[in-house]
C-alpha positions as CSV (number, residue, x, y, z in Angstrom):
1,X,0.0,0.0,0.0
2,X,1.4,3.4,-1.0
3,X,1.6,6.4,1.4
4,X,0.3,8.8,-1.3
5,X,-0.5,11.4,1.3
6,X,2.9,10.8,3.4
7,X,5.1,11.2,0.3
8,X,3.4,14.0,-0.8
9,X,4.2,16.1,2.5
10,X,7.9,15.0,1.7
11,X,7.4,15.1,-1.8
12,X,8.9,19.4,-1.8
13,X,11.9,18.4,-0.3
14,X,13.2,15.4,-2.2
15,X,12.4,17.7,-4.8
16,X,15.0,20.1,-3.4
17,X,17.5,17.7,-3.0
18,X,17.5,16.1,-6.6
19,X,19.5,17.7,-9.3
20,X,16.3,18.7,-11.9
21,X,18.5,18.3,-14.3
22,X,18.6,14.6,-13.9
23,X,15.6,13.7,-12.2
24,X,12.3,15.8,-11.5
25,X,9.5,15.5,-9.3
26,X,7.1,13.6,-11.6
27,X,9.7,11.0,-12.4
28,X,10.1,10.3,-8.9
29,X,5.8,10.5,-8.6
30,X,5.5,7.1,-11.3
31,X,8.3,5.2,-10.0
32,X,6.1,5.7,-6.5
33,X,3.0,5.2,-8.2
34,X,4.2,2.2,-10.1
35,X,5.6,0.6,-7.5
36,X,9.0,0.6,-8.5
37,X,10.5,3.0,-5.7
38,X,9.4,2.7,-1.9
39,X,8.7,5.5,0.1
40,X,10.0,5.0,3.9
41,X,9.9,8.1,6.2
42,X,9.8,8.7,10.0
43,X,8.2,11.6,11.8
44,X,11.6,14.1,10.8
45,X,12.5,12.6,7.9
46,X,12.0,10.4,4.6
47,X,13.4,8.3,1.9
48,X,12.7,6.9,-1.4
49,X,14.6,3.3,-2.4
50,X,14.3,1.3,-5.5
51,X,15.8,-2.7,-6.1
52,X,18.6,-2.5,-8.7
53,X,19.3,-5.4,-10.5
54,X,22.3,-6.6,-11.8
55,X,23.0,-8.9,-14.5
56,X,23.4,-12.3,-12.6
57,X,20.3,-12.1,-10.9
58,X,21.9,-10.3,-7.9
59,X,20.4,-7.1,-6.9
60,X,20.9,-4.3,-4.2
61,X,18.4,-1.8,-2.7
62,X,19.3,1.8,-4.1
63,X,19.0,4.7,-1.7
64,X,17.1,6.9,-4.6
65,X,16.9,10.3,-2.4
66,X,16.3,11.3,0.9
67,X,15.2,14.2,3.1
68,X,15.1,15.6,6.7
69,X,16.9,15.0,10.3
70,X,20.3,12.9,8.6
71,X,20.2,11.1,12.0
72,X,16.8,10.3,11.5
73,X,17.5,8.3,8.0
74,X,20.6,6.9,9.5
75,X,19.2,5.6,13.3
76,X,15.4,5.2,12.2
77,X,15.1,4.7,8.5
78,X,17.7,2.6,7.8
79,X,17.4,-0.1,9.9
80,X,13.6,-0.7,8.8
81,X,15.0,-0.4,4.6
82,X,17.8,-3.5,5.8
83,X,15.4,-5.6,7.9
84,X,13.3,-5.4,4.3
85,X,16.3,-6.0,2.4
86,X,17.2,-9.0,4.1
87,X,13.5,-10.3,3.8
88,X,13.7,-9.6,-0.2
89,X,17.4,-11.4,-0.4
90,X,19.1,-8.3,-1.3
91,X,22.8,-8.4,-1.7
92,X,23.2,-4.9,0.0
93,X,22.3,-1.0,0.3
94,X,24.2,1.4,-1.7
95,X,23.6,5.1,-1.2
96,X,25.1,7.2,-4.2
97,X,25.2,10.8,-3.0
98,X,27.4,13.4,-1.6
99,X,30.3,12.9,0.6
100,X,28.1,14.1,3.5
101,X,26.2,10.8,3.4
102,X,29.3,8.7,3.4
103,X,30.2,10.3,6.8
104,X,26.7,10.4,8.0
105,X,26.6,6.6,7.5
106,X,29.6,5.4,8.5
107,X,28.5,4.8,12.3
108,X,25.4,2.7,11.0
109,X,28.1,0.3,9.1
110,X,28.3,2.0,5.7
111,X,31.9,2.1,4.1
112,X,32.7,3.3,0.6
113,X,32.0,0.9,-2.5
114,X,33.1,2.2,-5.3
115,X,33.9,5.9,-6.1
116,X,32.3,8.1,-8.9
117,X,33.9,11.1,-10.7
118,X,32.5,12.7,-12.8
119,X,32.8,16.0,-15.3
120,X,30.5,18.5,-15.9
121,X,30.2,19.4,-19.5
């Protein structure tokens, strides 16, 4: 069951924190409504996830976006997104962001994957 009404309230500020030129609002509005993306949230905070799937079969749960208290996500969202990773057989939780959220997530057992660079043209 989706949270229409809860991920609209939050639905301003994941705006705020996506890059537009990448990813807008409706976008992130169908993968919700299609099912495709889950919407987690807490009472100072939210998130947005999505299974990505890798070639063998494998496949990790994608932290899409978030927004709100950062130890909120980290201490409240978090652990509910792995206990329903684990249920689903997930491999893992990757968070591709900022640096802030490498730090952020550190204490809650995150450690850096892989490292993306990248050049604006």
């Amino acid at each position: 069951m989706i949270d229409w009404a809860g991920y609209l309230t939050w639905r301003p500020a994941f705006a705020a924190a996506m890059d537009p030129r990448l990813h807008t609002p409706e976008w992130l509005d169908a993968r919700i409504l299609a099912g495709s993306a889950q919407f987690w949230r807490s009472d100072r905070a939210a998130a947005i996830t999505e299974i990505r799937a890798y070639p063998t079969g494998a496949y990790d749960v994608h932290g899409l976006v978030a927004a709100g208290d950062v130890a909120e996500v980290r201490d409240r969202i978090a652990p509910q997104v792995e206990t329903w990773a684990r249920a689903i057989g997930a491999l893992g939780i990757v968070v591709e962001s900022r640096p802030g959220w490498a730090r952020a997530l550190r204490s809650a057992g995150f450690e850096p994957h892989q490292l993306a660079v990248r050049r604006e043209l």
